[in-house]
Structures are given as C-alpha cells and as structure tokens.
ROZADO-651760 format. One record per residue: y, x, z of N, C-alpha, C in turn. Coordinates in pm, whole numbers, padded with zeros to 5 digits, always signed. Each point is the difference from the previous one (the first is absolute). Last residue first. Layout:
REM residues N
YXZYXZYXZ
...
***
This chain:
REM residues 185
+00965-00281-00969+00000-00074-00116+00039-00074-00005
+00038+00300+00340-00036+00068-00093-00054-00086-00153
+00141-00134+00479+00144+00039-00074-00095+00090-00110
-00238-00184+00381+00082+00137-00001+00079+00003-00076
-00242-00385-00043+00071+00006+00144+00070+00132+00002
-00273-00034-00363+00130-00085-00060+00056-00036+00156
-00394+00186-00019+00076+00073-00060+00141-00002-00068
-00354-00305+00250+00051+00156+00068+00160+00042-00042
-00243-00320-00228+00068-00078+00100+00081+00111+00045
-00357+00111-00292+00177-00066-00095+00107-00026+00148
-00460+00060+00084+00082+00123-00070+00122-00008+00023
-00239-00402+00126+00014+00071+00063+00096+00181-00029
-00007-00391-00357-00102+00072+00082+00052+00039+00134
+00262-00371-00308-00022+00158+00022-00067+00021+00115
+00167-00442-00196+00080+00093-00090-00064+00151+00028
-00149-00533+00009+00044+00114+00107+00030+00102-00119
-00197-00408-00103+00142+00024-00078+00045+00071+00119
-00447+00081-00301+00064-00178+00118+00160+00071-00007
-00357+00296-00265-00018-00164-00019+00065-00089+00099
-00032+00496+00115+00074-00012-00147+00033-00178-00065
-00189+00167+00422+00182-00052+00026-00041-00019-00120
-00412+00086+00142+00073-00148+00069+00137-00009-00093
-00346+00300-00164-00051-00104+00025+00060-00092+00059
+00211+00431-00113-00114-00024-00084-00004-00151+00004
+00207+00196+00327+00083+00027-00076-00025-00094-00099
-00318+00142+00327+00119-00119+00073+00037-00044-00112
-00237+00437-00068-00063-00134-00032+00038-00145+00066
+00280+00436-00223-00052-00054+00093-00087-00143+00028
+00374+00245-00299-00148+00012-00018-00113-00030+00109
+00527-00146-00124-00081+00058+00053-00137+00001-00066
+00609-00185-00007-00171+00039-00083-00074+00092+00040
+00525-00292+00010-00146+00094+00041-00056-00004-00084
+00536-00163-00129-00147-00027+00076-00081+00118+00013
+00435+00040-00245-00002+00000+00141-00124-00088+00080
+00035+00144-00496+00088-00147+00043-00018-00006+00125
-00205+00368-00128+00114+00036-00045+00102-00132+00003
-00401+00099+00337-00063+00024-00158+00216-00020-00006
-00274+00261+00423+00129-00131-00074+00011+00067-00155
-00455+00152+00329+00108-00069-00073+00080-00048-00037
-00426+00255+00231+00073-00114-00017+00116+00045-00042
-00571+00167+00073+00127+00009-00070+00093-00137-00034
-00431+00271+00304+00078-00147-00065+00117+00036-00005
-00457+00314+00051+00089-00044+00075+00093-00139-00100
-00560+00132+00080+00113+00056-00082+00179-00061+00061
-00494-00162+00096+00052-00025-00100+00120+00055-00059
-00189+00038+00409-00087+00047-00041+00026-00020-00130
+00319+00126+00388-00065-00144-00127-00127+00078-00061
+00130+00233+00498+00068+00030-00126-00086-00158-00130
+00101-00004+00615-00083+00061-00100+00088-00050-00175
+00259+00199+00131-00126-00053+00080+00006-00110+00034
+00340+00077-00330-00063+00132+00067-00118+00005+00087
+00207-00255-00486-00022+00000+00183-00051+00129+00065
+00335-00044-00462-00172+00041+00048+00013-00064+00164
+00341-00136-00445-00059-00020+00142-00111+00012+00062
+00405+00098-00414-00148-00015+00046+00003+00040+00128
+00412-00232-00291-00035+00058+00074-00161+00018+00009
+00475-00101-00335-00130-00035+00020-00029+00166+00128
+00420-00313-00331-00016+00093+00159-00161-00023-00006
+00175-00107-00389+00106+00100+00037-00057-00003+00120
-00246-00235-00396+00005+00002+00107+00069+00098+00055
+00003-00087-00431-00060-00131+00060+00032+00019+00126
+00105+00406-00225+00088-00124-00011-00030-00113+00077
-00194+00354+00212+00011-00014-00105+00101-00089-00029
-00114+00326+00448-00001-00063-00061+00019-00064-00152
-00232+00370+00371+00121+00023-00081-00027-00148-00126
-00129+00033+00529-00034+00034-00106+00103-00019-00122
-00070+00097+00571+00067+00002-00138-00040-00009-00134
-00269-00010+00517+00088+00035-00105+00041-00031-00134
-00223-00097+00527+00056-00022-00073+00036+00104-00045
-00380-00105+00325+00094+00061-00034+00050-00067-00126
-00229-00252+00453+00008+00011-00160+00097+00123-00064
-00278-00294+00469+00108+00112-00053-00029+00041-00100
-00088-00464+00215-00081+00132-00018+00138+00108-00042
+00063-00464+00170-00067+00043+00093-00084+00149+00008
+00318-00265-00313-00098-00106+00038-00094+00087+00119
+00329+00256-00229-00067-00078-00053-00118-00066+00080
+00378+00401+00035-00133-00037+00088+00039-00107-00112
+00116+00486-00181+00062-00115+00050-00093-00064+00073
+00098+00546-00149-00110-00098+00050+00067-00114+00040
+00109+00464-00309+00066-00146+00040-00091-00093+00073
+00023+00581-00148-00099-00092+00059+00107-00130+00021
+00264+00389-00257-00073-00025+00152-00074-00128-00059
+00066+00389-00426+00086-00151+00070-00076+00002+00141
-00015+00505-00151-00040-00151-00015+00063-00075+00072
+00113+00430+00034+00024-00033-00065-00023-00136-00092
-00151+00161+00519-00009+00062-00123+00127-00066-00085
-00151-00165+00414+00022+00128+00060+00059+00092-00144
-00168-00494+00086-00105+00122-00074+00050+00116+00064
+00179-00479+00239+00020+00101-00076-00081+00101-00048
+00001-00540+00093-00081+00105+00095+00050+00150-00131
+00179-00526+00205-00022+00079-00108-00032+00139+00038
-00008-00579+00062-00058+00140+00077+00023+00111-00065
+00262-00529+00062-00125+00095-00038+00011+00141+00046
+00143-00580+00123-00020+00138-00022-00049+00054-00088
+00027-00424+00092+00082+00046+00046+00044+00123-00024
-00375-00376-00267+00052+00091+00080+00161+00055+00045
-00270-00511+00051+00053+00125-00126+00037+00121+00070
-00362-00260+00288+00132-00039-00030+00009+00107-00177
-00374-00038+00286+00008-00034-00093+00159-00057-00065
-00111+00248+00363-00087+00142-00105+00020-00111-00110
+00128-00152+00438+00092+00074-00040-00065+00017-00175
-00243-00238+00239+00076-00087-00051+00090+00063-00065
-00332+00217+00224-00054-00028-00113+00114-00109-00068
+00114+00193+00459-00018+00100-00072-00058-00049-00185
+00043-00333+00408+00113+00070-00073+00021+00061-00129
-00394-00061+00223+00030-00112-00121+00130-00003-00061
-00185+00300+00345-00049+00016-00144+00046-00132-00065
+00244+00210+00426-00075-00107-00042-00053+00028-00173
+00383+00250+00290+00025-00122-00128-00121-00099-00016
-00087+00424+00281+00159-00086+00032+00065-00089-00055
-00439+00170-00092-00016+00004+00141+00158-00072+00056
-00047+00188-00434-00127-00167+00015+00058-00024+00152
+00143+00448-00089+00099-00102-00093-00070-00166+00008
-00232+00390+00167+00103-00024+00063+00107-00137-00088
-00317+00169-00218-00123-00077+00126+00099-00016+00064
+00160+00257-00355-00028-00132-00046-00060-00083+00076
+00059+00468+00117+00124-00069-00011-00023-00136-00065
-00421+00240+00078+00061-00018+00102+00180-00069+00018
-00186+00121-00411-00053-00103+00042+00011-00024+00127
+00178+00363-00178+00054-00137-00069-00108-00107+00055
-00155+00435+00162+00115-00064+00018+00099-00105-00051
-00416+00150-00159+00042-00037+00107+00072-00023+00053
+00018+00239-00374-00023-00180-00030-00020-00063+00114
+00131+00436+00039+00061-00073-00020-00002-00088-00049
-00387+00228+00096+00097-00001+00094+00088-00075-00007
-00261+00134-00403-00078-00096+00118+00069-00064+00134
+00197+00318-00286+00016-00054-00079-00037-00163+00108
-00147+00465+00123+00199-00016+00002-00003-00141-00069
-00416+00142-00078+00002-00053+00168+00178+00009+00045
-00125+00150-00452-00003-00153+00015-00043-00074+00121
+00083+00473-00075+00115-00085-00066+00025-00108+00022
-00371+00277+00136+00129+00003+00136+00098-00072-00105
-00504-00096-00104+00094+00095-00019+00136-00023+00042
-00410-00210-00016+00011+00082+00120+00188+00047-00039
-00257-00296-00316+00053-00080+00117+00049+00065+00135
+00088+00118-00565-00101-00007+00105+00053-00055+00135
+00254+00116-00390+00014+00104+00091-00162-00052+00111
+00170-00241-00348+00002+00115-00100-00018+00080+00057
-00041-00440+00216-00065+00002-00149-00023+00140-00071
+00213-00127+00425-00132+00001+00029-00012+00042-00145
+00423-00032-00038-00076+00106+00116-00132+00034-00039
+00222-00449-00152-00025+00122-00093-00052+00135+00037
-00004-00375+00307-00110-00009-00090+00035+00104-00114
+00326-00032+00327-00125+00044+00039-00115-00015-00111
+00447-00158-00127+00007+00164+00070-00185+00057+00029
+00125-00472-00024+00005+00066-00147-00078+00159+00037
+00137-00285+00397-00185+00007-00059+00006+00085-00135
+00431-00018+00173-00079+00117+00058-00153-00045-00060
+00336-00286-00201-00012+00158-00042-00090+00071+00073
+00013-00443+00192-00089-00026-00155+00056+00154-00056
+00195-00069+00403-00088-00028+00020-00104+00048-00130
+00481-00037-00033-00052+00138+00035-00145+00003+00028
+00154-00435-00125+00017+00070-00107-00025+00159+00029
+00049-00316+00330-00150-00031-00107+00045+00128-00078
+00354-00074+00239-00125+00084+00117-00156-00018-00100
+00441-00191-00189+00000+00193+00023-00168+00037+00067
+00090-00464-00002+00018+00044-00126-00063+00161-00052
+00107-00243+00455-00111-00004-00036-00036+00027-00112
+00461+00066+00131-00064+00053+00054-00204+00048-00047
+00319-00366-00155+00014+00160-00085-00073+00081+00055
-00023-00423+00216-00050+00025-00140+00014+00098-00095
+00228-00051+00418-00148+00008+00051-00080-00075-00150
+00496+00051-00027-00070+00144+00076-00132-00021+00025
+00159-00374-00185+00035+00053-00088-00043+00148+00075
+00027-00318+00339-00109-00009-00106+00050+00044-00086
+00307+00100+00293-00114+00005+00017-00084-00068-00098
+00506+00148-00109-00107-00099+00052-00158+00036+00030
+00356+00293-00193+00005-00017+00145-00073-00121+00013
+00087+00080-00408-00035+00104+00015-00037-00023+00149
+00115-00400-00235+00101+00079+00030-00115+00130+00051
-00110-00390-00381+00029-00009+00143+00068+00183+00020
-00196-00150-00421+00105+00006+00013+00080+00031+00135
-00492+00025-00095+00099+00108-00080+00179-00034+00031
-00325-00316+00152+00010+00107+00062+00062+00131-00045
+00078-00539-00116-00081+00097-00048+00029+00178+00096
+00151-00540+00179+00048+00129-00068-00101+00115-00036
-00083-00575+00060+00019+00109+00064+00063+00126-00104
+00159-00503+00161-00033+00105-00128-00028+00134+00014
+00078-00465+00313+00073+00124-00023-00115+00042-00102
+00156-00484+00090-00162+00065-00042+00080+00146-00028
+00178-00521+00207+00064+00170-00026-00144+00059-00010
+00017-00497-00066-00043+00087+00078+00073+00136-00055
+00160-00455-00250-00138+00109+00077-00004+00080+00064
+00309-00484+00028+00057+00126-00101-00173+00092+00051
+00108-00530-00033-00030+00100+00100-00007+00136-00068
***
C-alpha cells in the first residue's frame, strides 16, 4: 500500500509575496516593530525632555497611535494570530534613516521583540559577526553577539545559545535563526 501523500509545508520566506499568511506575518512583523520604536521614542523624550514637554507629548501621541494600529490589527487577525505571527522567522526589516552621514538604524523582529542590528567588523575565526541590542524593553545584560565562525557553523552569546544549542545537536538560537532567515549569515 503505497503512503499517504504528506504535503510539505513551504517555509514562509519562500512562499510567493502575494500569499496571505506570509502578508499577515510581515504585516504583524512591521506593526511590532514600529510599536516597540514609538515606546523607544517616548521613554527617551520623557527621559531628556521630561514628561510635559511638547517633544515628548509628540512622541506620547504617536505611540498611541501604534497602538491604536496594533488594537486594529488583533481586532482583524485575532491575537493568537497576531502572537503566532511575532513567532515565525523574520520577514522583514525596519530601517530607520539618521538623516546624517551615519550608517541607518537596522531593526529585525526576533521571537516577538525588536532588536537593532549591526555590523561587526569580522575576524579570521569569525568573518560575519553581528550585535544585537533589543530595543524595548532594553537586556539588562547587554546586547548579543552572533556569528558565523569560519567552518560555516554559529555561535552566540546568548543564554539559549549558552545552555541549550551549544551541547545538543540544534544548530542555532533564535539569533542565529533570524539572522540566517534574512540572508545575513
């Protein structure tokens, strides 16, 4: 008796731009990720400009409003939707221009938080390395630094990294996972 046809599912990165779930996980992707800048936004405000001050009631506002766009987004996808999206790999990212001569802001989603990314200037051992500050709320432990070591495996600093993958035979953190879905490791 020949088995069962078992379709295989297709990783969302690969699927076609136009598919709905791949749009209502990028979607939910983007909408965290502006979400978690405007709180950024506001708490630096509040912090250097005080809680009155017309900067950080501009600031106050448009975190409101991301959240009013994120209450809309539950409201039509369902929060479970919405938390299933946030744990997919990421789809996207966010890049937020200085306006200046400085490199732009890189914000990727990770597991549900928003994380900036940058470049770090790699070594023999290791040719591509990235640090990964979260953005809100911010580690209390400093940000995490990942890795492709030079025989094309990972490596993280992370306490996943640390305690589950290094000793079994998964190959990569959450980080690693990300960052190796975008094509950056």
């Amino acid at each position: 008796m020949p088995a069962p046809h078992v379709r295989k599912r297709v990783p969302l990165c690969d699927r076609d731009p136009s598919d709905p779930l791949r749009q209502t996980v990028e979607l939910a992707q983007r909408g965290r990720m502006i979400l978690d800048v405007s709180a950024a936004d506001l708490e630096t405000a509040e912090a250097v400009h005080g809680p009155f001050h017309p900067t950080a009631w501009y600031f106050r506002n448009a975190r409101d409003e991301a959240r009013r766009a994120w209450d809309r987004l539950r409201g039509q996808y369902g929060s479970a939707t919405l938390e299933a999206a946030l744990e997919e790999l990421p789809l996207t990212y966010l890049t937020l221009d200085r306006g200046d001569e400085r490199d732009p802001v890189v914000l990727i989603p990770i597991a549900g938080q928003t994380y900036r990314t940058h470049r770090v200037a790699g070594t023999p051992l290791a040719p591509v390395q990235w640090r990964l500050t979260r953005l809100h709320p911010p580690l209390e432990d400093g940000p995490y630094f990942a890795c492709r070591l030079q025989d094309g495996s990972g490596q993280c600093d992370c306490a996943e990294w640390v305690f589950e993958v290094a000793d079994s035979d998964r190959h990569a953190c959450k980080h690693l996972a990300s960052l190796a879905a975008l094509g950056w490791l």
